[in-house]
C-alpha positions as CSV (number, residue, x, y, z in Angstrom):
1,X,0.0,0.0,0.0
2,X,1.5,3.4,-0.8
3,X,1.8,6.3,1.4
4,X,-1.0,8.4,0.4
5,X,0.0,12.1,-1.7
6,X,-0.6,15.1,-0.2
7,X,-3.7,16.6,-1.5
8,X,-2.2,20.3,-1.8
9,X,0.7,18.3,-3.7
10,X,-1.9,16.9,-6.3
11,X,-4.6,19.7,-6.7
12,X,-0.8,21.3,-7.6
13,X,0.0,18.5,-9.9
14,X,-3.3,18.5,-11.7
15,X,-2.9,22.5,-11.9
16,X,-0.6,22.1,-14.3
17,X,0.4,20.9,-17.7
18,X,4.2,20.7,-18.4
19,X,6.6,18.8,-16.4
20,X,10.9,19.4,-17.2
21,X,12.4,16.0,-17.0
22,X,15.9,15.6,-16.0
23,X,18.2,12.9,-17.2
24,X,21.6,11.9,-17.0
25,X,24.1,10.4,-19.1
26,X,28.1,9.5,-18.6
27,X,27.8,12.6,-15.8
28,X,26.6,14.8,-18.5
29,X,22.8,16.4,-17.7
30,X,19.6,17.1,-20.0
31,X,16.5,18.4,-19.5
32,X,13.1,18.0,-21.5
33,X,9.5,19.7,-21.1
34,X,6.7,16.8,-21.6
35,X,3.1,17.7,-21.6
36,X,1.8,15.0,-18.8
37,X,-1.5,14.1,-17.0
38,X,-1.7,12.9,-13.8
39,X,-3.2,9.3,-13.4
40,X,-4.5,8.7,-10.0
41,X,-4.8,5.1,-10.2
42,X,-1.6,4.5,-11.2
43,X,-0.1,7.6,-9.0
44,X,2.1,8.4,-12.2
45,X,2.5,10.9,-14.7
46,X,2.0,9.6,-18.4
47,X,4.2,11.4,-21.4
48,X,4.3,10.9,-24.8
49,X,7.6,10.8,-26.5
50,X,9.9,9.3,-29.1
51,X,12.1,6.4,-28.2
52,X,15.3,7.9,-30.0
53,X,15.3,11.1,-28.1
54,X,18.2,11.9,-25.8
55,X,15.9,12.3,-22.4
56,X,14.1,8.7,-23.4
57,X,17.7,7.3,-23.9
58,X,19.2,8.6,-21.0
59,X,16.5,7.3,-18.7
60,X,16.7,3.9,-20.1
61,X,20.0,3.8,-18.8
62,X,18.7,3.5,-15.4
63,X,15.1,4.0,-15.6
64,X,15.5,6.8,-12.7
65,X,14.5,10.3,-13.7
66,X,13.9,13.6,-11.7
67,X,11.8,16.7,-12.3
68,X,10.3,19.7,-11.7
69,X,7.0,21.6,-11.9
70,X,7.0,25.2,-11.2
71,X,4.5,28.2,-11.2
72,X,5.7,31.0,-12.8
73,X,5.2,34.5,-10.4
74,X,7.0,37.4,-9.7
75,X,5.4,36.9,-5.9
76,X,7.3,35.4,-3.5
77,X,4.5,35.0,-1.3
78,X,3.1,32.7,-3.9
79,X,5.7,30.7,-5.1
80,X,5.3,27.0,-5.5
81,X,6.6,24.5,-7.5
82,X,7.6,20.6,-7.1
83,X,10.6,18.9,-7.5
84,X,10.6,14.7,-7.9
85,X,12.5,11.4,-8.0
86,X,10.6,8.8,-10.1
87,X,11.1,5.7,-12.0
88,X,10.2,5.8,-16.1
89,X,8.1,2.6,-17.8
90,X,7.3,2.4,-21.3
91,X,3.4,1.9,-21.7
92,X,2.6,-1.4,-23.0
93,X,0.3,-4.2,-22.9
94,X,-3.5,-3.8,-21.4
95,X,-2.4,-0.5,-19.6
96,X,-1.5,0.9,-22.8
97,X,-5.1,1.0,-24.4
98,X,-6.1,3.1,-21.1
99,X,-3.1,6.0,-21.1
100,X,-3.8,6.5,-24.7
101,X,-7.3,8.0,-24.4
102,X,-6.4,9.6,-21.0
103,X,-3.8,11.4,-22.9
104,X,-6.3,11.7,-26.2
105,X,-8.5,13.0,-24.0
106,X,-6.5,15.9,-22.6
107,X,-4.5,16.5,-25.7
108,X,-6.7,15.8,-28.9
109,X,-3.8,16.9,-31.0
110,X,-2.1,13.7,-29.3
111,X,-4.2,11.7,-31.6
112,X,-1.8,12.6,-34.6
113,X,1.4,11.1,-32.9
114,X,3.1,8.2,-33.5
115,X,5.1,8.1,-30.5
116,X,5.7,6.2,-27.6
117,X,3.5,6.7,-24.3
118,X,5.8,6.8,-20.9
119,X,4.6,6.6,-17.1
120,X,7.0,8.1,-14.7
121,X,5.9,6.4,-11.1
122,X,7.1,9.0,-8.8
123,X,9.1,7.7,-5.6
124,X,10.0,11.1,-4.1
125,X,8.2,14.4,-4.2
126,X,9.7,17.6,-2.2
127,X,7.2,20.8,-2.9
128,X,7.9,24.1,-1.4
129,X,4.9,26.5,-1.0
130,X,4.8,29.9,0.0
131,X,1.6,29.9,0.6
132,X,1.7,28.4,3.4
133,X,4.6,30.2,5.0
134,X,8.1,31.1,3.3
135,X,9.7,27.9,2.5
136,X,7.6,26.2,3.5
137,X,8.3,22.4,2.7
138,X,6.0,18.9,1.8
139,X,7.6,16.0,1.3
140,X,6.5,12.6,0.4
141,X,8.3,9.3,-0.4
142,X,11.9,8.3,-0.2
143,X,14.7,10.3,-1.6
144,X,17.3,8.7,-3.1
């Protein structure tokens, strides 16, 4: 059974659209900004992208990614954002038939793509939130 997310960490989550994937590879870093949805059930985000990029390659290496979400303001008093640990799977087999019109669904535009679908399982998620007080910290999960 998995340690329930924070609801102020998914209502943030679901607030937004674009998630900047770190990789690694040889010591050398890369980032990439994938368009995700949120899948409750499966407490992942899903991606769509192409198996040959340099992100998808990298994380293949080890299948451990990290990332970021942020909201863009000017106001410290309402900065948030989220940073993450996760672990990336490929989409495939009966699961696959269900991410594909969750992410049809969001992004009709999706529907025109021929690329791969991706599920990155989070394992650690540390969000700072303003709002609540400056610097003020949630975590959940292990960090690694």
């Amino acid at each position: 059974m998995k340690k329930k997310i924070s609801p102020r960490i998914i209502n943030f989550i679901n607030d937004h659209h674009v998630l900047s994937l770190a990789t690694a590879n040889k010591g050398m870093p890369w980032t990439a900004q994938c368009f995700y949805v949120w899948m409750d059930e499966e407490y992942a985000f899903l991606f769509t992208s192409d198996d040959d990029t340099r992100h998808i390659k990298d994380a293949l290496r080890t299948n451990f990614v990290a990332g970021s979400i942020v909201l863009e303001t000017k106001s410290v008093g309402k900065i948030q954002g989220l940073q993450l640990q996760g672990q990336l799977e490929k989409v495939e087999g009966e699961l696959y038939k269900k991410c594909k019109i969750t992410y049809i669904k969001k992004y009709p535009i999706a529907i025109l793509s021929k690329t791969a679908l991706w599920l990155v399982r989070p394992t650690f998620f540390k969000m700072t939130d303003n709002r609540l007080g400056f610097g003020k910290k949630l975590y959940w999960g292990e960090e690694r």
